[in-house]
N, C-alpha and C positions, 0 to 999 in steps of 0.2 A: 347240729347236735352230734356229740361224741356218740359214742357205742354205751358207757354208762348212763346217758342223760335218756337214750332212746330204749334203754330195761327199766331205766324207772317211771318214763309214761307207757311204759305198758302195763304198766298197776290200772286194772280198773277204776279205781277212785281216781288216778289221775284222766282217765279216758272221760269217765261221767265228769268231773268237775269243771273237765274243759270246755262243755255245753255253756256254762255259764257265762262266759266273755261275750256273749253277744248280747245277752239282756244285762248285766254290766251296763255296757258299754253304750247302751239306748238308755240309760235308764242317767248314766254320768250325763251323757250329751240333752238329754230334754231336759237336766236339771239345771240347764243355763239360764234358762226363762227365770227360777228364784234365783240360783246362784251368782247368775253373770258369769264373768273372769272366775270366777272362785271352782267354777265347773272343773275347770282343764285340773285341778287336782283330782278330782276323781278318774275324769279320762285317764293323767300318769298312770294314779293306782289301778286303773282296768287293764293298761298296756303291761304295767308290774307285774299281773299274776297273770299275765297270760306268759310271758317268759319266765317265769318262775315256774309255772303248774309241771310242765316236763320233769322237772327237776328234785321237786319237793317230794314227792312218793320215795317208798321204800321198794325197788323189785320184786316181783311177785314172786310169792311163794313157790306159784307156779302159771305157766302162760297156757295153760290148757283152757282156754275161755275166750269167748268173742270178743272183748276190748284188746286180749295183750294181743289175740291174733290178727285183727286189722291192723292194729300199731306196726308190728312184724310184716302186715301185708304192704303196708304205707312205705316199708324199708326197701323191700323189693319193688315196687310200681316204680319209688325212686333212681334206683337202681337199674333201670327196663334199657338203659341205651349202651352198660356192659355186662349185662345178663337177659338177653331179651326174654320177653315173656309170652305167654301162649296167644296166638292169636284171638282166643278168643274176651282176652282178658284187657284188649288195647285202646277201642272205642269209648265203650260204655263210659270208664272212669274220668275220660276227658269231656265227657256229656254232662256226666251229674257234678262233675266239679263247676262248668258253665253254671250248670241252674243254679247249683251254690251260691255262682256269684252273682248271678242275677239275682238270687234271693237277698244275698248281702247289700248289694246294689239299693233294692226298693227301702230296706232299713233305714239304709243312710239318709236316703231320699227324703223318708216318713218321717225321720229324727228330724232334719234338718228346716224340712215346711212345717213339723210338729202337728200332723198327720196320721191317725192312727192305725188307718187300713192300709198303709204301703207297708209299714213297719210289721204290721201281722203277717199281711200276706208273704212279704220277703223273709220272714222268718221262718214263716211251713215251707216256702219254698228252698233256705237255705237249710235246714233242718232234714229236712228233706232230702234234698241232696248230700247232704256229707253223711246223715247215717247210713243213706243206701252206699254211697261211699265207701264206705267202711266195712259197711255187710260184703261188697266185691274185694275188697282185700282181704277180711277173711280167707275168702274161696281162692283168693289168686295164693296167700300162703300156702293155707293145705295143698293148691299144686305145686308150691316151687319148694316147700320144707325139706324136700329131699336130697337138694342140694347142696352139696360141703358148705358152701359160702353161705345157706343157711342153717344149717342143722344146730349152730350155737344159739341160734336163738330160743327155743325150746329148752322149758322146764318143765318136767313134769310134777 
């Protein structure tokens, strides 16, 4: 994502809406069972607004708020191998990105045997993992904000 596409998911609404692509996207695939073949259109249209949702917001007013600062924190974490980041800010995020995907993992699994308790459980656990997620880039922004290379990111 360019530098414009990365100010407009950090609009809130685009942060909250992005929740949505995972029950989407369980909800497209278990619909094979009535749909059949007819399913994988809705899969596209899940895969569609998940690359569009970045894109579609308008920049926020202002990024003084916990969506646009994790977005912003998400920029730096990515950033960590030409601006490294604080020690103490280097584990955690590759833990709970793991459980993430473990969570995401048991989804697929529960959609795929149409299973209902993989699919739950994987989604508190992905859920789970990418809000705390997000709540650590928060805090990894507020510490690296001070930095030229980030200080354009802030709106007040």
């Amino acid at each position: 994502m360019d530098d414009e596409t990365w100010k407009r998911h950090s609009n809130p609404w685009s942060v909250l809406t992005r929740n949505t692509v995972t029950p989407i996207l369980v909800m497209a695939l278990w619909n094979r069972v009535w749909f059949g073949w007819y399913s994988i259109v809705l899969i596209i249209l899940t895969l569609i607004w998940m690359y569009i949702n970045p894109r579609i917001f308008k920049s926020p007013k202002s990024t003084n708020n916990w969506a646009s600062k994790g977005v912003f924190g998400e920029r730096v974490w990515l950033n960590r191998d030409s601006i490294p980041v604080p020690e103490r800010h280097r584990k955690l995020p590759n833990i709970l990105s793991f459980i993430s995907g473990i969570g995401f993992s048991l989804v697929i699994w529960g959609t795929y045997t149409l299973d209902i308790w993989p699919v739950l459980l994987g989604g508190v656990l992905q859920y789970l993992g990418k809000l705390w997620f997000v709540d650590r880039m928060v805090w990894l922004y507020e510490d690296m904000k001070h930095l030229p290379e980030y200080e354009k990111y802030s709106i007040s």
